[in-house]
N, C-alpha and C positions, 0 to 999 in steps of 0.2 A: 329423476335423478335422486336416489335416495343415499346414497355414498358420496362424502365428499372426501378424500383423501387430502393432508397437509404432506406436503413434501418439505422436508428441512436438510437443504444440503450443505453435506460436512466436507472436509477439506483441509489436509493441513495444509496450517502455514509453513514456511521456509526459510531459512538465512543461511548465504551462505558462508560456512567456516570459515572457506578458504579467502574471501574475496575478507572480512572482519582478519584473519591473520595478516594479509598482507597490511592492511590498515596500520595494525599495530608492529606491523616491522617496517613500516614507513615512518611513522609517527613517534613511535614510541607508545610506551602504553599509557602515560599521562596523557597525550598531544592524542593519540587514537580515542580513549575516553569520553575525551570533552567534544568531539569529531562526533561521536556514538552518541551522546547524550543529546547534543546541539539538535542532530539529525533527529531524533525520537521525538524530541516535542517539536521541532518544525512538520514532523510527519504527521502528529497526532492533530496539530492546529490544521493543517490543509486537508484531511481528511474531514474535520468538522466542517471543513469551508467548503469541501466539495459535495456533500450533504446536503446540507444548506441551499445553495447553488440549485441543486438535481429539485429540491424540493420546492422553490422557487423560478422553475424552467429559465434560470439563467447560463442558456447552452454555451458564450462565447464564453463566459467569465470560468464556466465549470470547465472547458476545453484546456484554458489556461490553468486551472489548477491543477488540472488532469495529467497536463504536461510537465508544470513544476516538478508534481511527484516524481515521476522518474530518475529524473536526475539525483535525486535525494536516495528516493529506493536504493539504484545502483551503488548509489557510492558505500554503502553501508551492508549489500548485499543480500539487498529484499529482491530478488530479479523477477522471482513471479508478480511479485505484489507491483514492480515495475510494468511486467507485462500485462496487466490485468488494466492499467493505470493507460496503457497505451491502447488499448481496445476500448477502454473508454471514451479515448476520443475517435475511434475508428466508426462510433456505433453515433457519434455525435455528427460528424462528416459524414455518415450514409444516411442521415436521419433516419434513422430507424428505431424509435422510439422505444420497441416490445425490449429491444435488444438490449439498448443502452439500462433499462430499468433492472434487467438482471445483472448486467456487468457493473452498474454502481452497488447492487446489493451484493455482489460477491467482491469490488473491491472494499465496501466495508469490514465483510466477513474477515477477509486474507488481513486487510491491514490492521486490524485488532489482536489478529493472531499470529502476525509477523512482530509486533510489537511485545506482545507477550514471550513471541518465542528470542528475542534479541535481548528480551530482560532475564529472560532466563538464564542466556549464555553470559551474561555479564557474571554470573554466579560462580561459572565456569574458568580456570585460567584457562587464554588462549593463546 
């Protein structure tokens, strides 16, 4: 083997507009704000924790963080990052360890850059 190729897979993140508008036509844009804000650092702490968890093979605790995220995802309109979030516990319930190790490392990826990209739009009126 005298080649070793690094594979670095790219990926955007996503939010989506329409599901943050209706936010802010529920809430109002203070009340949706503070909804957005809450949501970004409850997102950014359970992503640490589900790190953590994977890196420490605590599969029941990581399932349950795994799971929180979605809900949070959704409400805010990360749905990939949701989906990705739900495969993670998909890959945790079929033990299948190879699986579950790339679906943590791409719901890191996605949710670094779901995060980014929702800060972005705060930039944005919506």
């Amino acid at each position: 083997m005298q080649h070793v190729m690094q594979f670095r897979p790219a990926e955007m993140a996503s939010v989506d507009p329409d599901r943050l508008a209706a936010l802010y036509s529920e809430l109002g844009e203070a009340g949706a704000e503070d909804v957005v804000c809450r949501a970004m650092e409850e997102l950014a702490l359970r992503l640490s924790h589900c790190d953590r968890l994977y890196r420490t093979a605590q599969w029941v605790q990581l399932r349950k963080s795994a799971r929180s995220l979605i809900a949070i995802a959704e409400q805010i309109g990360m749905l990939k990052l949701a989906r990705i979030a739900e495969s993670v516990t998909d890959c945790i319930d079929a033990k299948n360890d190879v699986a579950l190790a790339a679906t943590v490392a791409r719901l890191m990826r996605i949710g670094e850059g779901s995060l980014s990209a929702i800060w972005d739009l705060q930039d944005v009126t919506i």
